[in-house]
Steps between C-alpha positions, in 0.01 A plus 500: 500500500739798475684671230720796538483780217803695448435852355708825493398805680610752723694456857359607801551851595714405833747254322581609194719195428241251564212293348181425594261221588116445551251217554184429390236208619223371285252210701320349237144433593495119435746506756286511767167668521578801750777622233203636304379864535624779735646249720755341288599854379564570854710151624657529130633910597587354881671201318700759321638714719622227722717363245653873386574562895693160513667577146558925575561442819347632873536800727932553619553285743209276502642187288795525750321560807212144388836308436641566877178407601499187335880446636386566874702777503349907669728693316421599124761638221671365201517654165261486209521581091348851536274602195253749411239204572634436832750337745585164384382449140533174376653536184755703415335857339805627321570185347150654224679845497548574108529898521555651840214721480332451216427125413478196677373139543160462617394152586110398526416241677194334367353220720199299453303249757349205365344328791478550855597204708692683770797723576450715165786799586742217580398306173563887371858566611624168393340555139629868533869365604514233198372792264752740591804195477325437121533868391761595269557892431651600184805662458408881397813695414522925433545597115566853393349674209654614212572834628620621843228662630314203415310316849638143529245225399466190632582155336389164628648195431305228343770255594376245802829433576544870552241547762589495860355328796292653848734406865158347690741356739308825722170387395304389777193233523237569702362196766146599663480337854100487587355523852244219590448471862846509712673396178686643210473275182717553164375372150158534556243343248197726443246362776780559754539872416122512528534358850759737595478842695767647345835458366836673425717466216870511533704534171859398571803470274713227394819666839174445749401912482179591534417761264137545566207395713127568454227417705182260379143595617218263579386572144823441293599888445845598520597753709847680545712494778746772576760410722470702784128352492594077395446383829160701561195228623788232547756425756833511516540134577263408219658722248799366584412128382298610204801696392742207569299237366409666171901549483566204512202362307613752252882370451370119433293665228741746349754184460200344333399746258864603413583114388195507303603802301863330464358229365262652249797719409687197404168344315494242756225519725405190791182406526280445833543087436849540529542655832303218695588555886625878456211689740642807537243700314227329695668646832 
């Protein structure tokens, strides 16, 4: 379950024009009995920090460089939305500029894990992407006092019709290809993951770019990969077919998550029944 909390604060101090965003993980216990204690804290702050890097973006270079990778291709380049959170953010920052300087969006990301049954950071990013579709930001205009020297206040409109919408068209979702034996598996239920090695999660937009990776350990923590080190501990050849698999992977689910949203947009929403035969999901 995730909700997204829009408050006002203050831009950061590189980009004065533009918002900013944060996300916070909550396992709940009944979940599953290792989220309790010290170690859910720790998974939960991992958890965390993998979505941010997908949604703020990685090192320069890196998204680009994974995405040749993926492609076959040696060579990196390619150009990214530069930000003060990093190269590639998802979302468009300026779009929760309000003051340049002074007063911005800033948009919490509140996400909560109800039970453990397998792949919970790709669960995540597809609750995360549907959140961030659902939010509406109010309109907030500038109005002067009654005397010039005066500092402008702010006025928000109450109006729904008023408020605008996020562009998650940038917004990646994240598929987690696991290691067991000499093969990589996608969608893993819960007993799979505890069979597995080790894993890495590839979050990849709905134009097939990779905008993140990070690395699964033996014991489910999340670990960051910086590009120059992505291909540490795994071939080429290997990282190559992760890569392209989770791209593809990745494009069959965008298609499937963005018709869903269309459809609860329009109030009309299919249920499981009435897409007998359609196994794209269960790729």
């Amino acid at each position: 379950m995730v909700a997204v909390k829009a408050d006002i604060g203050t831009p950061p101090g590189g980009d004065p024009t533009h918002g900013r965003l944060s996300c916070s993980v909550e396992l709940s216990a009944s979940a599953d009995p290792e989220y309790e204690g010290r170690g859910g804290d720790s998974l939960s702050n991992e958890l965390s920090k993998a979505l941010e890097r997908t949604l703020l973006g990685a090192s320069a270079g890196g998204a680009a460089s994974l995405s040749h990778v993926a492609a076959g291709e040696r060579g990196g380049g390619g150009t990214a939305r530069h930000s003060q959170h990093g190269a590639g953010a998802a979302l468009d920052m300026a779009a929760l500029g309000i003051q340049k300087g002074k007063v911005c969006w800033v948009l919490q990301c509140d996400c909560l894990v109800l039970s453990n049954e397998g792949g919970v950071l790709d669960a995540l990013s597809i609750a995360v992407k549907a959140a961030l579709a659902d939010c509406k930001i109010p309109k907030v205009t500038s109005v002067a006092g009654p005397n010039p020297d005066d500092p402008q206040e702010l006025e928000l409109d109450d109006d729904p019709e008023e408020c605008s919408r996020l562009d998650v068209t940038g917004v990646p979702l994240i598929v987690t290809l696991y290691k067991i034996g000499t093969k990589n598996i996608i969608d893993a239920s819960a007993d799979e993951v505890a069979c597995s090695a080790s894993g890495i999660a590839v979050a990849v937009d709905s134009k097939k770019k990779i905008r993140g990776l990070t690395q699964v350990t033996a014991g489910g923590i999340y670990v960051s990969n910086k590009s120059n080190d992505a291909s540490k501990g795994v071939s080429l050849g290997n990282l190559r077919a992760v890569l392209k698999t989770a791209t593809d992977v990745g494009t069959k689910l965008h298609k499937k998550v963005d018709a869903f949203l269309l459809s609860a947009a329009s109030g009309v929403v299919e249920s499981d029944d009435e897409e007998e035969g359609d196994n794209d999901m269960e790729e």
